[in-house]
N, C-alpha and C positions, 0 to 999 in steps of 0.2 A: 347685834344678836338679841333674840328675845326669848326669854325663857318664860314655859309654861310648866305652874306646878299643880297637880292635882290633889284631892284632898276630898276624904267624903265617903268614900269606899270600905267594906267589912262586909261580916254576917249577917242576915237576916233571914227569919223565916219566909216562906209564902205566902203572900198576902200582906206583908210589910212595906215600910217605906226606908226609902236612903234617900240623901240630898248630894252631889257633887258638885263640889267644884273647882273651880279651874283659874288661876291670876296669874297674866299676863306682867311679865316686868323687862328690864333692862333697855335697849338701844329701840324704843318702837316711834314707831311714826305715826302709820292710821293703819289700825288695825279696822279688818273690812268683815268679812265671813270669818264667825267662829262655831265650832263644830263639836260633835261628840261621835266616836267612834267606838265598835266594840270588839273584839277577838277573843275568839274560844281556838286554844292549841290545835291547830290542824285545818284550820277555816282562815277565810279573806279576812281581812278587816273588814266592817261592816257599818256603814253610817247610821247611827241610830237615828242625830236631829241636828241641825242647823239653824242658825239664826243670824241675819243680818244688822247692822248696824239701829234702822229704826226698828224693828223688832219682827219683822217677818221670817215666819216658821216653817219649817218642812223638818217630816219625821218618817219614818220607816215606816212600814204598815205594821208592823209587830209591835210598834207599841206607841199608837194614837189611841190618844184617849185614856194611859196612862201614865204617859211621861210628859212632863215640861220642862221645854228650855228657854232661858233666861236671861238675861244678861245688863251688867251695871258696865254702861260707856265708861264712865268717870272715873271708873274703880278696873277698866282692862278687866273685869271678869265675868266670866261665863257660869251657871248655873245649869243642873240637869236633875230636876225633882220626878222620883221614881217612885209611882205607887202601885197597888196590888203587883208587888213583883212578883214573878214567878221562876221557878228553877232554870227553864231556857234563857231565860235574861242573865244567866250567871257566865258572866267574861273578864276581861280585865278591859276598861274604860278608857278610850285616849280622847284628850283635847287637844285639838288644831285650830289653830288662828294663821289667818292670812296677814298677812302685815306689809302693805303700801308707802317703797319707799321712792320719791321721782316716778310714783306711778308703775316701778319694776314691785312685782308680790313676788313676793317670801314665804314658803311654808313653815311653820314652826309646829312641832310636837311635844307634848306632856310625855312624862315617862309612864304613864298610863296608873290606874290603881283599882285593886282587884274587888269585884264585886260576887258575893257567893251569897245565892238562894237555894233555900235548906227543904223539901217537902216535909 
């Protein structure tokens, strides 16, 4: 099993920054795609940004240009730096790591942590 915990998350006004993130621990093997997702009560989850192992990026159209995602192999953790945030960017933030065991992937889920932008 592998446990993702999150960290990083609170208040902020508009036009502020937060940094998340996200450490990978317990039984992994090779973690492969790790990810950031978002949910506002009553909506899908929603991928905000993703990032592969050597560091290729893909991000939602709602927030290129001012989010980056990150990530330390060595250290199993994933980074998500959010700036001019804005009040629709206000969700609760989950991390997902794929995790490569005999080549069978594992989804693994953070219990998410809430992010609130204030006008």
């Amino acid at each position: 099993q592998v446990q993702l915990v999150e960290s990083g998350g609170g208040l902020v006004q508009a036009g502020g920054s937060l940094r998340l993130s996200c450490a990978a621990s317990g039984s992994i093997c090779s973690i492969n795609a790790m990810k950031w997702y978002r949910q506002v009560p009553g909506k899908q989850r929603e991928l905000v940004a993703s990032i592969t192992p050597p560091g290729t990026t893909t991000y939602a159209d709602s927030v290129k240009g001012r989010f980056t995602i990150s990530r330390d192999n060595a250290k199993n953790t994933v980074y998500l730096q959010m700036n001019t945030l804005k009040p629709e960017d206000t969700a609760a933030y989950y991390c997902n790591a794929w995790d490569y065991c005999d080549s069978i992937p594992t989804s693994y889920w953070g219990q998410g942590t809430q992010v609130t932008v204030s006008s």
